[in-house]
Residue frames as qw, qx, qy, qz and C-alpha x, y, z in Angstrom:
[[0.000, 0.889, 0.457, 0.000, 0.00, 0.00, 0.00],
 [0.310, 0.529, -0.083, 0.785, 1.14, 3.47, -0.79],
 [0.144, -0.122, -0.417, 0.889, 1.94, 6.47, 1.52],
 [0.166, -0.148, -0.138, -0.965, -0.61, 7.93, -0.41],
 [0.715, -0.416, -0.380, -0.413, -3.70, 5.68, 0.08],
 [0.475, -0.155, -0.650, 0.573, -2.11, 4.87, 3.98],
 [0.001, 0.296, 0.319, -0.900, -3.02, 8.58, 4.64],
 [0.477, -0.284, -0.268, -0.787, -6.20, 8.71, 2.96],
 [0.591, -0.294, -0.670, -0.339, -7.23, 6.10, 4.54],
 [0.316, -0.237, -0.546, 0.739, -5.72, 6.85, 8.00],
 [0.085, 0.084, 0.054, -0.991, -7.75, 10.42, 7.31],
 [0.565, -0.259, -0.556, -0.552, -11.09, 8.91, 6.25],
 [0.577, -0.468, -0.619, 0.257, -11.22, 6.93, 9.87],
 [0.236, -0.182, -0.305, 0.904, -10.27, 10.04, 11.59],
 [0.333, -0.033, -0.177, -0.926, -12.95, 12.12, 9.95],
 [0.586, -0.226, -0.747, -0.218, -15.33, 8.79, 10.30],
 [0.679, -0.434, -0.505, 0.309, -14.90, 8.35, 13.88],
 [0.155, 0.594, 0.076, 0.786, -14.15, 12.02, 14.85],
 [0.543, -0.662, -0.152, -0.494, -16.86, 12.14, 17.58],
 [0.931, -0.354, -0.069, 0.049, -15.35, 8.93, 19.78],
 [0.733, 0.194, -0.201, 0.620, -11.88, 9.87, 19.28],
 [0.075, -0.657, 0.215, -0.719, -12.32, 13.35, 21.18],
 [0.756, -0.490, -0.131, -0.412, -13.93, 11.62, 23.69],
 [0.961, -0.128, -0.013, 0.246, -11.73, 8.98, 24.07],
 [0.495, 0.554, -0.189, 0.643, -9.04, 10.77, 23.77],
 [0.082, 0.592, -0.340, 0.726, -9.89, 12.77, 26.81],
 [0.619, -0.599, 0.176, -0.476, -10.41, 10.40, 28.69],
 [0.839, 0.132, -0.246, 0.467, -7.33, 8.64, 28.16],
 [0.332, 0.528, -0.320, 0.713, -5.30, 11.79, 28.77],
 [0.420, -0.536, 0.475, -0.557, -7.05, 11.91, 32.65],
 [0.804, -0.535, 0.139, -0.218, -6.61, 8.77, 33.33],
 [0.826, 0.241, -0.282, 0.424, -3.01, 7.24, 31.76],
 [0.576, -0.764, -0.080, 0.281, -0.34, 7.65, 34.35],
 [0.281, 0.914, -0.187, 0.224, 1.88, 10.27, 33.90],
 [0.956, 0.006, -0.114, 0.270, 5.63, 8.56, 34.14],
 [0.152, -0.802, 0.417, 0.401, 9.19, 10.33, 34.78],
 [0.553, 0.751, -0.360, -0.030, 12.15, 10.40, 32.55],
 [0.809, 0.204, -0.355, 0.421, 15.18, 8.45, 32.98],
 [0.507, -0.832, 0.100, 0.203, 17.06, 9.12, 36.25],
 [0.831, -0.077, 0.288, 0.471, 20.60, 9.50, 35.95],
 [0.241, -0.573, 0.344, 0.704, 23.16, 10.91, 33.73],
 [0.769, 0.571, 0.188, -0.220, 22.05, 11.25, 29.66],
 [0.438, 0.755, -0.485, 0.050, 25.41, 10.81, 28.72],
 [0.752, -0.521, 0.402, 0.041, 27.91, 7.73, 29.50],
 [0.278, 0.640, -0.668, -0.258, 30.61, 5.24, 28.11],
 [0.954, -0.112, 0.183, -0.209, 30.22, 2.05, 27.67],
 [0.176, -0.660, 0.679, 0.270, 33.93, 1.16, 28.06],
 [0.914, 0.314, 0.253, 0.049, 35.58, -1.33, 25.23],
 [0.623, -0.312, 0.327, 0.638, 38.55, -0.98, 22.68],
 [0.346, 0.165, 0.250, 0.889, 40.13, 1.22, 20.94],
 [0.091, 0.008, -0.107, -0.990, 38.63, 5.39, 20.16],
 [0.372, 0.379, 0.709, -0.464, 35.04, 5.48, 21.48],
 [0.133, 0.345, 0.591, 0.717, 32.63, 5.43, 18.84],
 [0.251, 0.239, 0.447, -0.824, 30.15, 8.55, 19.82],
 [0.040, -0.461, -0.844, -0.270, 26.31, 7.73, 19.37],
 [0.145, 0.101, 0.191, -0.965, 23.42, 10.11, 19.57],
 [0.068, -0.352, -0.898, -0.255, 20.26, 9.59, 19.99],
 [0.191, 0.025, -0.179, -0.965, 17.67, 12.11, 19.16],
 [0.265, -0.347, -0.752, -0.494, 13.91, 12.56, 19.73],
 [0.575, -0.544, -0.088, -0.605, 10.65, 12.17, 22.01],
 [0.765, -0.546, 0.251, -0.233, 9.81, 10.09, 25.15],
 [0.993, -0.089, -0.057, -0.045, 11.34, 7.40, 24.39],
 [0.466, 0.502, -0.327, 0.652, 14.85, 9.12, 24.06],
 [0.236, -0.686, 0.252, -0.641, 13.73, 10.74, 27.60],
 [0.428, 0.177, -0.855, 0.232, 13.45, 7.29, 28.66],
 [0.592, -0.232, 0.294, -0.714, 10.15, 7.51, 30.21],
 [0.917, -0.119, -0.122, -0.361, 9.29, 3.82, 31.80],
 [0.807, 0.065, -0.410, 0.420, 13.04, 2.92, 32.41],
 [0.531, -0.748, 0.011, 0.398, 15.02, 4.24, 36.07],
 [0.530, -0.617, 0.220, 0.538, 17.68, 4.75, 34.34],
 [0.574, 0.659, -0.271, -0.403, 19.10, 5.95, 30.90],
 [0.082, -0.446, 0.879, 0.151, 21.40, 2.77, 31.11],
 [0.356, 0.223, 0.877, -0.233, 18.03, 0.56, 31.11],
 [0.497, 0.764, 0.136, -0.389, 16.16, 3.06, 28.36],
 [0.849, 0.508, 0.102, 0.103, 16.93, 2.89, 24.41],
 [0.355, 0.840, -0.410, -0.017, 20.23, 4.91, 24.33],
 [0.243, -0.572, 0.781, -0.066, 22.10, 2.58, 26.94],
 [0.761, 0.013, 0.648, -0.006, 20.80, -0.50, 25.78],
 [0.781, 0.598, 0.054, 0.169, 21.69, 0.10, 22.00],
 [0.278, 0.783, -0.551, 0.076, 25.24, 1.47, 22.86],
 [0.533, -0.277, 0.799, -0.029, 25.85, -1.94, 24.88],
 [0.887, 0.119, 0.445, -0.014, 24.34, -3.78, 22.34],
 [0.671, 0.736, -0.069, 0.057, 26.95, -2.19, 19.89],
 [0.147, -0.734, 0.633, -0.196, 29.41, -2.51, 22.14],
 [0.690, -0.180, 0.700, -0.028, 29.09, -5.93, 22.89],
 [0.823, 0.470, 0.296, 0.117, 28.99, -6.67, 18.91],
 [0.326, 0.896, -0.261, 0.152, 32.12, -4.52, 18.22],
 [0.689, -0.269, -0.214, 0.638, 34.27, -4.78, 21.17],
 [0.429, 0.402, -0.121, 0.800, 34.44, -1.49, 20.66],
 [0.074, -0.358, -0.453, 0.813, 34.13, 1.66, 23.52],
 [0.023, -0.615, -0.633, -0.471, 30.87, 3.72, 22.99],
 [0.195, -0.241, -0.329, 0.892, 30.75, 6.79, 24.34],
 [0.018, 0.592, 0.750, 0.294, 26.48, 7.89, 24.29],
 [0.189, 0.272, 0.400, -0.855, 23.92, 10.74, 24.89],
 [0.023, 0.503, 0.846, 0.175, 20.58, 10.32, 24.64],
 [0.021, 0.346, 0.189, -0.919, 18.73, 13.68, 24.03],
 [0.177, -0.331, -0.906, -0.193, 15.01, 13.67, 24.62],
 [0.160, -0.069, 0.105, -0.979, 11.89, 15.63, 25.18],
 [0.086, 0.434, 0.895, -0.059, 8.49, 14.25, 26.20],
 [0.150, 0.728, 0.433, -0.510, 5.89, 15.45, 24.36],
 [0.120, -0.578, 0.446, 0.672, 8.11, 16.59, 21.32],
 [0.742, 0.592, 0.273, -0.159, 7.15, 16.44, 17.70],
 [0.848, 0.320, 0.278, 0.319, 9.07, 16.56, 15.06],
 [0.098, 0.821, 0.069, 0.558, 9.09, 20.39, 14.39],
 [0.425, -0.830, 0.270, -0.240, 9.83, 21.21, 18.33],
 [0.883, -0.062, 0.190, 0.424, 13.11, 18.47, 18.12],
 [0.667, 0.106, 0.214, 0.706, 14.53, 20.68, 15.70],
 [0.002, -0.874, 0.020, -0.486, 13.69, 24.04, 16.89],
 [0.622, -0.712, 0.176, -0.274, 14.11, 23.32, 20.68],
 [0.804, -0.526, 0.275, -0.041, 16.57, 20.53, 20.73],
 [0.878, 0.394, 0.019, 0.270, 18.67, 20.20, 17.63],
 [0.099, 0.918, -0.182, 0.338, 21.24, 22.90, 18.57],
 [0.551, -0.588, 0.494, -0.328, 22.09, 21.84, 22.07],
 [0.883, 0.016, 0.352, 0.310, 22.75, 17.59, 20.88],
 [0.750, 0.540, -0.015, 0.382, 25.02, 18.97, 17.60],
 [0.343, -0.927, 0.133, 0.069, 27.09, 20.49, 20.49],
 [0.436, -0.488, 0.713, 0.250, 29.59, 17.80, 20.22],
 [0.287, 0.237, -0.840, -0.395, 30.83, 15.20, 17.35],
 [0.786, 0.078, 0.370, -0.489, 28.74, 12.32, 16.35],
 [0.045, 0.290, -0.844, -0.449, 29.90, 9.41, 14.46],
 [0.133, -0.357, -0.859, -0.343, 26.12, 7.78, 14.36],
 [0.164, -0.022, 0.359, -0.919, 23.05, 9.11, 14.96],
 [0.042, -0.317, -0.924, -0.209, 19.47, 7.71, 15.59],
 [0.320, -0.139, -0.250, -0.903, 16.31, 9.32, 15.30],
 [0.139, -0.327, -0.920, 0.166, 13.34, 8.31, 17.42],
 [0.238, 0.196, -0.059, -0.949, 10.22, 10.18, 16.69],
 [0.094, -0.055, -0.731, -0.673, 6.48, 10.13, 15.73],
 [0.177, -0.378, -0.830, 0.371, 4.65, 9.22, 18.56],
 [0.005, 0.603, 0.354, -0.715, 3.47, 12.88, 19.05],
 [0.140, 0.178, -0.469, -0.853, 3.19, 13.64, 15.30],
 [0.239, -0.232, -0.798, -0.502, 0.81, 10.95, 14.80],
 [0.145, -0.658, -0.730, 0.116, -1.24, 11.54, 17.60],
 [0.029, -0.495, 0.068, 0.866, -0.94, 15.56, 16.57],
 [0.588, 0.651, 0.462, -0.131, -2.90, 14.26, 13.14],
 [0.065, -0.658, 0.481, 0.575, 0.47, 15.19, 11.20],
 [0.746, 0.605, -0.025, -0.276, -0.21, 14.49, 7.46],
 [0.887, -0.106, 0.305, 0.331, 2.60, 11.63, 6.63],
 [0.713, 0.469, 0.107, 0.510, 3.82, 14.45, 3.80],
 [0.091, -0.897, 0.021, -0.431, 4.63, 16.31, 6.16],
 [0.861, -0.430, 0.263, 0.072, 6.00, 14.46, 8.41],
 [0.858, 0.237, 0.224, 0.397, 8.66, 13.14, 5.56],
 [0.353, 0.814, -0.026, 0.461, 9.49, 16.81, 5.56],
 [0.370, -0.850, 0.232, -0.295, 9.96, 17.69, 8.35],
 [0.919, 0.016, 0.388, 0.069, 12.01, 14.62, 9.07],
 [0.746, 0.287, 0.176, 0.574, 14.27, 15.84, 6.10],
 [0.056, -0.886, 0.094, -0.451, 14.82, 19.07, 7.46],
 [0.524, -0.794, 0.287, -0.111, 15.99, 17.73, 10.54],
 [0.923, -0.128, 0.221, 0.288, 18.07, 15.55, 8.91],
 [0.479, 0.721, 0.096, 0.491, 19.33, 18.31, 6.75],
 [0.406, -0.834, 0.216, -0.306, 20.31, 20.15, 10.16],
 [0.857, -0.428, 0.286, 0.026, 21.73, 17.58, 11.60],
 [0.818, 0.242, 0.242, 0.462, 24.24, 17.22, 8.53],
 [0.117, 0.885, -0.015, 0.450, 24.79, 20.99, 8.39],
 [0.450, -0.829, 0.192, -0.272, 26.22, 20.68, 11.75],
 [0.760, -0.348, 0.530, 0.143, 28.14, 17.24, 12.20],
 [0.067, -0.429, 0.796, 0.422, 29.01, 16.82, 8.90],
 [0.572, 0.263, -0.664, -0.402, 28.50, 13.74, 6.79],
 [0.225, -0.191, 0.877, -0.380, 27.49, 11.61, 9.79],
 [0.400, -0.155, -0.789, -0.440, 25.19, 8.38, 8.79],
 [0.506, -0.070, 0.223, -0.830, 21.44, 8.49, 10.40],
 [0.056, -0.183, -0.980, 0.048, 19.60, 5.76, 11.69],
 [0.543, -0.295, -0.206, -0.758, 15.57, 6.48, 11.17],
 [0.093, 0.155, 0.954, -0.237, 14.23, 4.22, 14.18],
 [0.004, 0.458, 0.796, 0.396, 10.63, 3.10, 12.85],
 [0.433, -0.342, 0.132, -0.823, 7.47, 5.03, 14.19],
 [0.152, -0.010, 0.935, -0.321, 6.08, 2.96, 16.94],
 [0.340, -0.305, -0.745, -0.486, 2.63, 0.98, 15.97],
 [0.234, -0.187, 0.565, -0.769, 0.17, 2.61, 18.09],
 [0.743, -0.089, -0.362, -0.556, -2.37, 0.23, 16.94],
 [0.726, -0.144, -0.667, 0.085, -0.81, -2.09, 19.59],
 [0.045, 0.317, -0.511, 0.798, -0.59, 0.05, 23.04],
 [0.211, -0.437, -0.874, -0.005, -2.38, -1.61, 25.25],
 [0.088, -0.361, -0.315, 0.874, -3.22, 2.00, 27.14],
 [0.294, 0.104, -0.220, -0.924, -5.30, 3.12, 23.88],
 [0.519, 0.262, 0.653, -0.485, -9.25, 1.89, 23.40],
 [0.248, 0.270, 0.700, 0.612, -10.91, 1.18, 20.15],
 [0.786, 0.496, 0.171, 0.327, -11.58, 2.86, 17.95],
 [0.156, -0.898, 0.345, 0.225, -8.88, 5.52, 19.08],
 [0.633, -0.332, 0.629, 0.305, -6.08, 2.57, 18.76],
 [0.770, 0.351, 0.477, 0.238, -7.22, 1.82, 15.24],
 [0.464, 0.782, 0.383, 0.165, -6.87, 4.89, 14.21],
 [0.221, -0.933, 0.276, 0.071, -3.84, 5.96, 15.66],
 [0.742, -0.073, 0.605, 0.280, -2.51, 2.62, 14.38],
 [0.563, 0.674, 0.461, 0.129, -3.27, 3.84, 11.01],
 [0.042, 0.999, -0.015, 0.031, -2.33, 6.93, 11.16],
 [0.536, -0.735, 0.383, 0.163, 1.46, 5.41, 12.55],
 [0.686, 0.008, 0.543, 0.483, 1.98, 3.02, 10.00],
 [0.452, 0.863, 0.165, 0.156, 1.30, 6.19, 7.23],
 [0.009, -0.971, 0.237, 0.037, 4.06, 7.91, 8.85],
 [0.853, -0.287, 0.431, -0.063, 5.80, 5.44, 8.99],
 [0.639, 0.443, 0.507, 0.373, 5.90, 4.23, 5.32],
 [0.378, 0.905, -0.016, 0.194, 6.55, 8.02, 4.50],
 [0.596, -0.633, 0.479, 0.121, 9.86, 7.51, 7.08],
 [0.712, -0.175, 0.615, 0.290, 11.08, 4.85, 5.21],
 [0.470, 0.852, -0.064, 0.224, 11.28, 7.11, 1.63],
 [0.092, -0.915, 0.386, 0.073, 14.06, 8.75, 3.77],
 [0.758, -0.377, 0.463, 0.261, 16.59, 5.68, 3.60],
 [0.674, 0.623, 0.265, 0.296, 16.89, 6.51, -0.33],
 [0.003, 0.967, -0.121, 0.226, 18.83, 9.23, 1.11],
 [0.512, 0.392, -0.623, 0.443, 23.16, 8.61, 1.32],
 [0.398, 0.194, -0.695, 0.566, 23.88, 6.89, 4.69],
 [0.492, -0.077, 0.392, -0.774, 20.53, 6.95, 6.40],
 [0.352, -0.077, -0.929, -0.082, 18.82, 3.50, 6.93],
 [0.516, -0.334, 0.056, -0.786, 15.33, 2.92, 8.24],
 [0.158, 0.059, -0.919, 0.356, 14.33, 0.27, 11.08],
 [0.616, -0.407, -0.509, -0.443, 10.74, -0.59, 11.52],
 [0.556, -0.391, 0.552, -0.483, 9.70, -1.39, 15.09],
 [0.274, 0.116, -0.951, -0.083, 10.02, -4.99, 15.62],
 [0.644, -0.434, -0.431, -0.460, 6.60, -6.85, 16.99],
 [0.626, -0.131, -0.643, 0.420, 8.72, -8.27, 19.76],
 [0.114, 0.045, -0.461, 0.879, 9.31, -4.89, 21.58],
 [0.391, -0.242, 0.055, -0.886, 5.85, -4.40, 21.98],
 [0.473, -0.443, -0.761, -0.005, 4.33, -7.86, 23.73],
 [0.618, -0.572, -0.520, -0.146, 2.49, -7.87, 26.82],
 [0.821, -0.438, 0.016, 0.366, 5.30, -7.80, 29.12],
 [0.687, 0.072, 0.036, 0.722, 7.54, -5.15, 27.40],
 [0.040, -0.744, -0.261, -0.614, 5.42, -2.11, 28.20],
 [0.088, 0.128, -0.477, 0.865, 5.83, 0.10, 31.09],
 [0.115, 0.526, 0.789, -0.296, 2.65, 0.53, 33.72],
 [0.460, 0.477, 0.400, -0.633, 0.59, 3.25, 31.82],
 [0.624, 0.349, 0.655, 0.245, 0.85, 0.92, 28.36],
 [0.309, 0.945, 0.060, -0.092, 2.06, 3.77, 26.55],
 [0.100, 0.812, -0.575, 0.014, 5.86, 3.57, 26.89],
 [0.781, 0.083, -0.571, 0.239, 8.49, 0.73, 26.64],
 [0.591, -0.757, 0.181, -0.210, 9.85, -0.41, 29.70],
 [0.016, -0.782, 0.571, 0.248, 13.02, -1.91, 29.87],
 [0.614, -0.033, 0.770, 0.172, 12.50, -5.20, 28.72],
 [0.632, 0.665, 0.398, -0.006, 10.65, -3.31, 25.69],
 [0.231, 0.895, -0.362, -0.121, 13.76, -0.85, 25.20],
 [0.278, -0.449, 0.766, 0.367, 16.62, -3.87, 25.09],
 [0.672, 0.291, 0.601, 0.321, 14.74, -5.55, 22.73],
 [0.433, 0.868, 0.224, 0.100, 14.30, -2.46, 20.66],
 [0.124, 0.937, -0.288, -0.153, 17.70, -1.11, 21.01],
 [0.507, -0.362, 0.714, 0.320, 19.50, -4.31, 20.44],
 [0.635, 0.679, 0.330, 0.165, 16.78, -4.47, 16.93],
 [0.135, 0.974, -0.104, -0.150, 18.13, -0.89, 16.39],
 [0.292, -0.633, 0.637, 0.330, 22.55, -1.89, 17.04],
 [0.715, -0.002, 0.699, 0.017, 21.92, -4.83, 15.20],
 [0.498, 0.768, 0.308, 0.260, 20.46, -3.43, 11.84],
 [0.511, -0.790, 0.204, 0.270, 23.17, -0.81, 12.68],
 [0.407, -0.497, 0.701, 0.311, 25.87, -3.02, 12.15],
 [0.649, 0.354, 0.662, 0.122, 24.15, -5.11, 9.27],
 [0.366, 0.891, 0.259, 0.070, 23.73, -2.17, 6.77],
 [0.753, 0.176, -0.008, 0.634, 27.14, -1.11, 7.81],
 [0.203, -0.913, -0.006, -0.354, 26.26, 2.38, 9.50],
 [0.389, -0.822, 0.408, -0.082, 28.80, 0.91, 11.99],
 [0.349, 0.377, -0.852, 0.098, 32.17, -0.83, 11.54],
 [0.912, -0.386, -0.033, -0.138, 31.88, -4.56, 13.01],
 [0.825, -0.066, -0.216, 0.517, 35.27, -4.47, 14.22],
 [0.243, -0.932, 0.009, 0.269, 37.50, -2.21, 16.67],
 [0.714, 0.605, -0.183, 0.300, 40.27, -0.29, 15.20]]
């Protein structure tokens, strides 16, 4: 299925179901519990050999590491171990995150302040708030190249990992028909996401089904928790290393 018919059709249910989705909507938003961020430092090393490679990781909650204590237990520290443990090499992370953050407020509010330092990989985690913002999927794909276009203005030639848009059609936290149609609405942006990889040294990574069983959600079934962020940041090193975004060997 095209982007295009994804987002009609994501936009027909929305307009279809219109009434129940306000509703429901607000009466998710008073009752889902409202989580912290990651305790801790947003920046470590996961020690190994030779000249650290430096990772960034860029986006919304899930970069803020809402549902994990720590940022070692949230996506950045569990994808720079799992590239560490598949290198040998040292990894030297920050994970810079914004609950609540769309696409557009990443790269007004937060793109400056991560391209402080070097980056030799960077991942992208985003969508969550676009799609439930009713962001139009060609938009999205812009915006989305803009910030990648920033993000190369600043660091250079540094290769970009697109992590997927999560499938909100499976959170256990949303009701029908909200879910369906936020499900819809995720997998449009989604499919306009994955255009970017046509673009030098930028590779896109679907969500895998795994991170999202039963058991891999934090308590208000909106966010991973940390069994749902190692599986998703070892999906994330893994394709990584496969596609060749990182050497598989230390130098």
């Amino acid at each position: 299925m095209s982007v295009v018919t994804r987002q009609f059709v994501a936009t027909a249910a929305t307009v279809l179901l219109a009434p129940a989705l306000i509703a429901q909507g607000l009466l998710i938003r008073g009752r889902t519990p409202r989580l912290p961020g990651a305790g801790g430092p947003a920046s470590g090393l996961v020690p190994g050999i030779g000249q650290p490679l430096r990772l960034l990781v860029l986006g919304e909650s899930t970069v803020a590491g809402i549902g994990a204590a720590d940022h070692g237990a949230a996506l950045t520290g569990q994808l720079a171990h799992t590239l560490a443990r598949e290198t040998g090499r040292s990894m030297r992370w920050r994970a810079t995150g914004r609950s609540g953050s769309d696409v557009r407020t990443v790269h007004r509010e937060l793109l400056a302040a991560a391209c402080a330092e070097p980056a030799d990989l960077v991942v992208l985690a985003l969508g969550v708030n676009d799609t439930i913002g009713l962001r139009p999927a060609a938009g999205f794909r812009l915006d989305v190249l803009r910030l990648v276009a920033g993000l190369r203005r600043r660091l250079g030639p540094v290769p970009v990992l697109l992590a997927g848009v999560p499938p909100l059609g499976r959170f256990p936290a949303l009701p029908q028909p909200l879910r369906l149609v936020l499900g819809l609405r995720a997998r449009a942006l989604d499919a306009a996401l994955a255009q970017l990889a046509a673009l030098p040294r930028t590779v896109h990574v679907p969500m895998s089904r795994g991170a999202l069983d039963a058991g891999s959600f934090a308590g208000d079934g909106f966010h991973p928790g940390p069994e749902g962020y190692a599986f998703w940041g070892a999906q994330l090193g893994t394709e990584a290393l496969r596609s060749g975004l990182v050497s598989a060997h230390a130098s």
